[in-house]
C-alpha positions as CSV (number, residue, x, y, z in Angstrom):
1,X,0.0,0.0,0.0
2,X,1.6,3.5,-1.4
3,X,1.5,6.1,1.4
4,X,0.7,9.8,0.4
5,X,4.2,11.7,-0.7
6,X,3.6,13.9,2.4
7,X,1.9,13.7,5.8
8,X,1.8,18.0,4.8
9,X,-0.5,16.5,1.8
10,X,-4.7,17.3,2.2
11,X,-6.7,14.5,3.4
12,X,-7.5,12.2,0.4
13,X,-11.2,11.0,-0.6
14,X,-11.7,9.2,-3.5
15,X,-15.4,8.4,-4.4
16,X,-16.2,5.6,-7.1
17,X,-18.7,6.8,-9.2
18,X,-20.5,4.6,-12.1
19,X,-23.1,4.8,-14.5
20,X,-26.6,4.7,-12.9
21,X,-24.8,6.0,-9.0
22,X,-27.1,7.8,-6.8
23,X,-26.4,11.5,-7.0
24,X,-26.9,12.3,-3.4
25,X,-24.7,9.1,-2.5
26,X,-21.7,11.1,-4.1
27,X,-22.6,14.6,-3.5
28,X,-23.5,14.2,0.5
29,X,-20.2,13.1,1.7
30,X,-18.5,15.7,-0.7
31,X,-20.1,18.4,0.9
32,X,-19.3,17.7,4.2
33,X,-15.8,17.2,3.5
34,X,-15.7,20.5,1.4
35,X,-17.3,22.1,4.6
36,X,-14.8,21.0,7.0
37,X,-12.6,22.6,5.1
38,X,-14.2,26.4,5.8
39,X,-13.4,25.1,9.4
40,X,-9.7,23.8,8.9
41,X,-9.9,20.9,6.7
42,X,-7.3,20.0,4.5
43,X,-9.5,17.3,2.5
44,X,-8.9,17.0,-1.3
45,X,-11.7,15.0,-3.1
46,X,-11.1,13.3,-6.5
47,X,-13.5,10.8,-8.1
48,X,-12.9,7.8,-10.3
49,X,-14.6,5.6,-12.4
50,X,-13.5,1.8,-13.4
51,X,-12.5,2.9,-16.9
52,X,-12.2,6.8,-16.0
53,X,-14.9,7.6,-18.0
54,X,-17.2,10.2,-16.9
55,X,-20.5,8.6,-15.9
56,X,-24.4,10.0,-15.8
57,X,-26.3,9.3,-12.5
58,X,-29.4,7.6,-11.8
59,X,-30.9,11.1,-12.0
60,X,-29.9,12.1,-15.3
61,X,-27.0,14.4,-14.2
62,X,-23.4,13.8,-14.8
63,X,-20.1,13.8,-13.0
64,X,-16.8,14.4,-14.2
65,X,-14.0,11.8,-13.7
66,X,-10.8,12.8,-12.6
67,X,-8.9,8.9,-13.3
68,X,-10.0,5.3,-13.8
69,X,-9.5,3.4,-10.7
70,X,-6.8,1.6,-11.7
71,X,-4.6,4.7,-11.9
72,X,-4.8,5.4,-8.5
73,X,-1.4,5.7,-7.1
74,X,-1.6,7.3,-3.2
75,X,-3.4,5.9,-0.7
76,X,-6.6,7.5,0.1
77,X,-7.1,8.7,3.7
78,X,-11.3,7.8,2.8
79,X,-12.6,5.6,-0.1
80,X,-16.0,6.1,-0.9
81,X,-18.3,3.7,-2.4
82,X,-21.8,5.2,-3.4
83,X,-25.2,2.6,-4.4
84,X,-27.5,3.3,-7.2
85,X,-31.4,2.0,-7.4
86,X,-29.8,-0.7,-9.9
87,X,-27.5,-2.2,-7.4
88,X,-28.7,-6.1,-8.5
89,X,-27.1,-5.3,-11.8
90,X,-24.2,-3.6,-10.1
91,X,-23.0,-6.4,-8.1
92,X,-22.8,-8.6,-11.5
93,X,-20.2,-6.1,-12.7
94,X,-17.0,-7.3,-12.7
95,X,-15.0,-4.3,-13.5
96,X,-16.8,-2.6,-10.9
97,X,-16.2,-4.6,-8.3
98,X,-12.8,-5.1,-9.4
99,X,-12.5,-1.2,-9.0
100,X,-14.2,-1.5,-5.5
101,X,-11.3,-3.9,-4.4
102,X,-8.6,-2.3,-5.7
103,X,-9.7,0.9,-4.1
104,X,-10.3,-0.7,-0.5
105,X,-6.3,-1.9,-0.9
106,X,-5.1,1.8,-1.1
107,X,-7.5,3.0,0.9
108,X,-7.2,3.7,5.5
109,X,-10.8,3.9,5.3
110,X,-13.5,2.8,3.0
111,X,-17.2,3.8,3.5
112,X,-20.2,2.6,1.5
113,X,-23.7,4.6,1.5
114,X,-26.6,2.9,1.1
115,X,-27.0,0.1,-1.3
116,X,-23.4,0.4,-1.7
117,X,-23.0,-1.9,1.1
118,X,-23.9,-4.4,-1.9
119,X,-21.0,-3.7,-3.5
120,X,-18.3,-4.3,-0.8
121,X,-20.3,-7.5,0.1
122,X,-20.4,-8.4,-3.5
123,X,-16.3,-8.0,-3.4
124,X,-15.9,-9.8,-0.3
125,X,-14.7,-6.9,1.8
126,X,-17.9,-8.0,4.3
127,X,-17.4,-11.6,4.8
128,X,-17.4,-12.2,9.2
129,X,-18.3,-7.6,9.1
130,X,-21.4,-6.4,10.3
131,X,-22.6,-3.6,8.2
132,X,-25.6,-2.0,7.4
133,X,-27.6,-0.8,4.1
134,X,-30.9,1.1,3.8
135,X,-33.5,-0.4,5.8
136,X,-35.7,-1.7,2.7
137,X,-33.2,-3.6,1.3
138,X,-31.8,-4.7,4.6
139,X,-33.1,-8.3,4.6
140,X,-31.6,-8.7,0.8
141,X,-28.0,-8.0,2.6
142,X,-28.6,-10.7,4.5
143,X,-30.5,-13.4,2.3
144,X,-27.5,-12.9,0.0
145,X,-25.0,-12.3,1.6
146,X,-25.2,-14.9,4.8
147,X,-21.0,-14.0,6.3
148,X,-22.4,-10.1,6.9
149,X,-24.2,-9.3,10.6
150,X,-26.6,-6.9,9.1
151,X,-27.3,-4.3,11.4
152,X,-31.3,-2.8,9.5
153,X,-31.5,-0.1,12.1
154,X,-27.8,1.3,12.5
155,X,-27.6,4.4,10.5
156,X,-23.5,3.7,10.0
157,X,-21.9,0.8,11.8
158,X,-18.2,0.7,11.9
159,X,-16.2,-2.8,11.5
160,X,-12.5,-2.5,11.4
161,X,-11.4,-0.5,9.1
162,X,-14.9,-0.6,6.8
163,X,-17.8,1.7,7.5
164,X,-21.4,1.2,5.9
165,X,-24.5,3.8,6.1
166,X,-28.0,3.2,5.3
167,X,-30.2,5.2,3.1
168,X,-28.6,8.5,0.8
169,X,-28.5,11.1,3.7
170,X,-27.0,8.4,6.3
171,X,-23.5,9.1,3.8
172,X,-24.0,12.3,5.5
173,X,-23.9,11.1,9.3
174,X,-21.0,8.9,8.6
175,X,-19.1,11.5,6.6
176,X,-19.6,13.8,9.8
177,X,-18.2,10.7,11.9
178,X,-15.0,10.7,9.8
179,X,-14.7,14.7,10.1
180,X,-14.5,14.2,14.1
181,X,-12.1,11.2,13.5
182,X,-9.8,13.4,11.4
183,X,-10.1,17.0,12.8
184,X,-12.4,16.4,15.8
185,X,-15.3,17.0,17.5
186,X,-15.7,20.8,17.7
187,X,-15.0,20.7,13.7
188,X,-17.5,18.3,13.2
189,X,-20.0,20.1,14.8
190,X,-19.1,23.4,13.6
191,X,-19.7,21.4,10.1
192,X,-23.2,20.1,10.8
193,X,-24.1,23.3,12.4
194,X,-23.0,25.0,9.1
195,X,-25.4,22.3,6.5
196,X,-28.3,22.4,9.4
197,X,-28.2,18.4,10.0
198,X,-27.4,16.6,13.4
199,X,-24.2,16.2,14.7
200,X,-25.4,12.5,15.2
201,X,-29.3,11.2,14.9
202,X,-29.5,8.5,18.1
203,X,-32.5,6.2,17.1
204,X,-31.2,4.8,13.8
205,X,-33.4,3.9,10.8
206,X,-36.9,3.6,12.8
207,X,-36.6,6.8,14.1
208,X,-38.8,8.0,11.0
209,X,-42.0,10.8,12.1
210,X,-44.4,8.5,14.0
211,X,-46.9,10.2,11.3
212,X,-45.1,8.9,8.1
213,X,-44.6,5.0,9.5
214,X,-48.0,4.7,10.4
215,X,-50.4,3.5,8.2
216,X,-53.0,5.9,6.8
217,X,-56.0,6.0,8.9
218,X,-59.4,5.1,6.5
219,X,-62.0,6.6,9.1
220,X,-61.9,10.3,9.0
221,X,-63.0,10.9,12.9
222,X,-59.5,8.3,13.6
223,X,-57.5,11.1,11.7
224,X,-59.0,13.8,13.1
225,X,-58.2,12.9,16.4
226,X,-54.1,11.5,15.4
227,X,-53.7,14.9,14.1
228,X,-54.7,17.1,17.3
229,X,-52.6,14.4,19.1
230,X,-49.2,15.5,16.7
231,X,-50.7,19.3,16.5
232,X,-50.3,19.3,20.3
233,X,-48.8,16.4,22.5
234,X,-49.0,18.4,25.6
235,X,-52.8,18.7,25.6
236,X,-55.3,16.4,27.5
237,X,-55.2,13.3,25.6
238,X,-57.1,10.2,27.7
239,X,-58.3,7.6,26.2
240,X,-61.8,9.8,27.4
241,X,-61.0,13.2,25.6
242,X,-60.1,10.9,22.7
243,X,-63.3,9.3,22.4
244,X,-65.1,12.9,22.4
245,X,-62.7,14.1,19.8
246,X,-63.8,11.4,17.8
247,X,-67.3,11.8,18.7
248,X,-67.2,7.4,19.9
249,X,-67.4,5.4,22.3
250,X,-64.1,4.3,24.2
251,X,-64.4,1.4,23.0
252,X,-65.2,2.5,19.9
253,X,-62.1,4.3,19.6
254,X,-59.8,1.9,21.2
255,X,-60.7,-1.1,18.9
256,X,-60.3,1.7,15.9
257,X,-56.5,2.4,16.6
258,X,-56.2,-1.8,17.0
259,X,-57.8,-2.0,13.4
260,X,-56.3,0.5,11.6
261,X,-53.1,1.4,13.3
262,X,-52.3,-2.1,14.9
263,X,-51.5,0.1,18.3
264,X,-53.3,1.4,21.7
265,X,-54.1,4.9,22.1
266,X,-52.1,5.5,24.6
267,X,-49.4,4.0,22.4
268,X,-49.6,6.3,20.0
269,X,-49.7,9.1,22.5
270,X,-46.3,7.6,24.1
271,X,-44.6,8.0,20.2
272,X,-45.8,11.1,19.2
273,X,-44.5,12.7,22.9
274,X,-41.6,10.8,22.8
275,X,-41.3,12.4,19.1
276,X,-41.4,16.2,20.8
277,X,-39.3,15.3,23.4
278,X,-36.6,14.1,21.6
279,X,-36.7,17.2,19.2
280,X,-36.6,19.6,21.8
281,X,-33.4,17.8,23.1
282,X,-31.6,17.6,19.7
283,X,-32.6,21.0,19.1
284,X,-31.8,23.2,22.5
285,X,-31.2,23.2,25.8
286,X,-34.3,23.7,27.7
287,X,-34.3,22.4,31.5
288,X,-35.8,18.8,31.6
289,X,-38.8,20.4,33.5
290,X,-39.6,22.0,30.4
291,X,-39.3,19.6,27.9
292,X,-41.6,17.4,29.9
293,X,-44.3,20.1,30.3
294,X,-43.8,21.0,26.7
295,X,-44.5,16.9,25.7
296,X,-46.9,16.1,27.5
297,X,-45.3,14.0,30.4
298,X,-46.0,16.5,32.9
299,X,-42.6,15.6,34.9
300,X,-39.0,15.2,34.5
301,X,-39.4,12.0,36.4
302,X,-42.3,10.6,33.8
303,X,-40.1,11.8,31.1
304,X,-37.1,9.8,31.9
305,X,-39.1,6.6,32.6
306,X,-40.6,7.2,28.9
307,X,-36.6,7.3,27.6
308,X,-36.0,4.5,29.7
309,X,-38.4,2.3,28.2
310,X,-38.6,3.2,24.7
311,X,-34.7,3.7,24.1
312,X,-33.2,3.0,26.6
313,X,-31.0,5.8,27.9
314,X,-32.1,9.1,29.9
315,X,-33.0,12.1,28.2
316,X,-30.0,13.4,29.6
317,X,-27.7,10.7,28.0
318,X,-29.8,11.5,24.6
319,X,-29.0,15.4,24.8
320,X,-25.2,14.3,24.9
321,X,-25.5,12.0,22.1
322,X,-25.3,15.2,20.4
323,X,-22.4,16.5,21.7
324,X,-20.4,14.1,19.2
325,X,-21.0,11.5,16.9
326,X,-19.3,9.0,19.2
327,X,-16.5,8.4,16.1
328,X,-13.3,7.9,18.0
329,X,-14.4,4.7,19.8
330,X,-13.6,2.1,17.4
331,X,-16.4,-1.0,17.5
332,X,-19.3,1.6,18.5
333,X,-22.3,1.4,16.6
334,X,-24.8,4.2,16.1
């Protein structure tokens, strides 16, 4: 493995791009490496193709090659390797994967986004790793590739020297995680601060808006009520003021979020307050007595039994999640 002609050199990242790539796979991790270096970065980015041709993305743009992979001479601080929505076609490609290996041997780190976890697998840089992909095509990982732990939840998970993301913006999160690694936590932050994303989003892949993973409620009176429950989570919401809302029966309502919504009421509640809570502590610093009152659970003692039993950690050990994205510890998954 070549070593760069000077440790005074920038930071190399070399992203493998292809015909049919994902444009935000490619142009998510660039950007956070372009805006660490407004905040003392020294990273130089260069992209390659497996015959150095320049390629048109999956979204009809193109991208200008700098060299074929095979011309790569130094050793790249970062390699990245990017998916595309034809990634079962991908992993058939020789040359491609051929470029993907040959990239990982000259490479300190290699990161896939999204379905590019396919294509390290594919190449056999995941046999005895975990790694992750985007959640829907999580249980394909697996089916087809039986010596990788997938991890469907993680939104990066770091094995050895490999790192894998989930869905497009998770190249984002794990780009962030390299910044800290490199130049540390104060420049990693100053970096998400400066593109308005989280330093680090605890809750991986099901954290989605309790609204958009729910099914779509069919009765009209069942919406009606799920949306003054999001519209405000600190209001009165009993299983009693529900059923008024609705203009039913307690019953009537309970068995509706069972049919339709395959939850309790006071489920749903739980999800959409837990939902506030957890914004208010990604977003600010407001006492704990606050957030609670704010969300609906009334106390700070209600609100960290809530944490407790849905995640797992305090609120206060959420806040600090925050703080960093937990790079530096080699083995930890987020």
């Amino acid at each position: 493995m070549n070593g760069r002609p000077s440790s005074r050199e920038p930071l190399l990242v070399t992203v493998l791009v292809f015909p049919g790539v994902r444009l935000l796979d490619v142009t998510g991790p660039i950007e956070v490496f372009a805006s660490a270096n407004d905040f003392g970065g020294r990273y130089r980015v260069r992209m390659v193709s497996p015959d150095g041709v320049d390629v048109v993305t999956a979204a009809g743009t193109g991208l200008r090659v700098d060299l074929a992979a095979a011309e790569v001479e130094y050793t790249s601080d970062v390699v990245v390797i990017p998916g595309g929505p034809e990634w079962p076609s991908l992993i058939k490609d020789d040359a491609l994967l051929d470029a993907v290996r040959a990239l990982d041997a000259r490479g300190r780190r290699t990161a896939s986004v999204c379905t590019g976890a396919f294509l390290l697998a594919a190449a056999g840089l995941l046999d005895g790793r975990e790694a992750t992909t985007h959640w829907r095509f999580a249980d394909q990982l697996a089916l087809r590739y039986p010596r990788v732990t997938v991890d469907a939840d993680a939104l990066f998970v770091r094995d050895g020297h490999i790192m894998t993301s989930a869905g497009v913006s998770s190249g984002i999160d794990l780009s962030l995680a390299l910044v800290e690694e490199h130049l540390g936590a104060d420049t990693a932050r100053a970096v998400a601060k400066d593109m308005v994303v989280f330093m680090q989003r605890p809750g991986g892949q099901s954290q989605f808006s309790v609204r958009t993973r729910t099914p779509h409620a069919k009765q009209e009176m069942l919406r009606r009520v799920m949306d003054a429950v999001s519209e405000d989570p600190s209001a009165n919401h009993t299983l009693a003021a529900m059923a008024r809302r609705a203009g039913v029966s307690i019953r009537h309502v309970t068995r509706l979020f069972h049919d339709e919504m395959a939850t309790t009421p006071s489920r749903y509640v739980e999800e959409i307050r837990m939902e506030a809570a957890q914004a208010m502590l990604e977003g600010g610093d407001d006492p704990m007595a606050a957030v609670a009152r704010r969300t609906g659970f009334g106390s700070p003692e209600s609100l960290r039994r809530a944490f407790t039993r849905n995640l797992g950690i305090t609120p206060g050990a959420y806040r600090a999640r925050f703080r960093t994205t937990d790079a530096l510890r080699e083995g930890d998954r987020v």
